[in-house]
C-alpha positions as CSV (number, residue, x, y, z in Angstrom):
1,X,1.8,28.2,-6.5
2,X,0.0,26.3,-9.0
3,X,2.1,24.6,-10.5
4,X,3.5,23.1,-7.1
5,X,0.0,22.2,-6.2
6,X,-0.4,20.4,-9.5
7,X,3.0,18.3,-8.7
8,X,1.3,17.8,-5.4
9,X,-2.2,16.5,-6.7
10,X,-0.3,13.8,-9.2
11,X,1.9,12.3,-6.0
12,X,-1.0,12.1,-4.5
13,X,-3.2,10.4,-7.1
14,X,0.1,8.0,-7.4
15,X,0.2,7.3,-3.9
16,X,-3.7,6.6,-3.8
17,X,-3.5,4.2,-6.9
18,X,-0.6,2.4,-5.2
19,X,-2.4,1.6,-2.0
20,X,-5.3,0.2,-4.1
21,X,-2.5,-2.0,-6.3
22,X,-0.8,-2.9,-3.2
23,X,-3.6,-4.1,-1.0
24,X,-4.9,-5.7,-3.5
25,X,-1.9,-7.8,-4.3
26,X,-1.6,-8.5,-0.7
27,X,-3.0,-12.5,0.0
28,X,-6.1,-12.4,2.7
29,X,-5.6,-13.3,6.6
30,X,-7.3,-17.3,5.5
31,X,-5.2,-17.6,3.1
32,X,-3.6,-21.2,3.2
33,X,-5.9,-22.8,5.6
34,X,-7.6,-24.9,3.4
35,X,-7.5,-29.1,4.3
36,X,-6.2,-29.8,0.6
37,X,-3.6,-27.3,0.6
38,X,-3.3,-26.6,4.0
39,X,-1.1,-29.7,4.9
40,X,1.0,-29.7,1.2
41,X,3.1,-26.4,1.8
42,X,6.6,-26.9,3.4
43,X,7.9,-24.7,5.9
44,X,10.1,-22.8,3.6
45,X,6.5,-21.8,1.3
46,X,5.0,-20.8,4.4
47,X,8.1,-18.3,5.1
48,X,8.3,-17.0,1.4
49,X,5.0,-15.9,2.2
50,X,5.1,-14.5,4.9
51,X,8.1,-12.3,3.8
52,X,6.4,-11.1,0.6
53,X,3.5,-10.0,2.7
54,X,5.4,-8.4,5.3
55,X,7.0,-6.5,2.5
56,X,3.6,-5.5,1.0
57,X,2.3,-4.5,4.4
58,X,5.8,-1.9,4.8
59,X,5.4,-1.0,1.6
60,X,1.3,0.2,2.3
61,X,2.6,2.1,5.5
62,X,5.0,4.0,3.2
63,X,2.2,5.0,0.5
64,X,-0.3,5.5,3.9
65,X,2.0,7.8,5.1
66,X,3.0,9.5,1.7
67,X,-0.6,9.8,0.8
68,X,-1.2,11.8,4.4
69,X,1.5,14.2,3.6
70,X,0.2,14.3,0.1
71,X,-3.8,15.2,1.7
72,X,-2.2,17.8,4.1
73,X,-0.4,19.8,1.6
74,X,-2.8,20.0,-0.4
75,X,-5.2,21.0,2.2
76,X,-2.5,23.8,2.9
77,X,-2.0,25.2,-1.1
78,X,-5.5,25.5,-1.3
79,X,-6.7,27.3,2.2
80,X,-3.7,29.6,1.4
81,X,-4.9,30.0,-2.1
């Protein structure tokens, strides 16, 4: 039992680390709406953009989720414990 609840506990420090490196890599919401810069992007910039950051945003559901699963387990070894 304790050696699955240490497995559990490192998944579950990987999964929080990851949603702090992900988020953080993730561009803000004003991001490009500046009057210098604002007008020089092309609309294929715009869409590489966006892509990257709807990738970013799937990949912080997945570690969300993950990191739930990861908090519930652990929240199961240990009241059974």
């Amino acid at each position: 039992m304790t050696a699955l609840r240490v497995i559990v506990n490192i998944l579950h420090i990987i999964f929080s680390l990851s949603i702090v490196v992900i988020v953080l890599m993730q561009s803000g919401k004003s991001a490009g709406l500046g009057s210098i810069a604002g007008g020089a992007e092309t609309f294929f910039g715009k869409n590489k953009g966006k892509t990257i950051d709807a990738m970013l945003s799937k990949y912080t559901g997945f570690a969300a989720i993950a990191f739930l699963v990861t908090s519930l387990a652990l929240y199961v070894l240990i009241a059974n414990s």
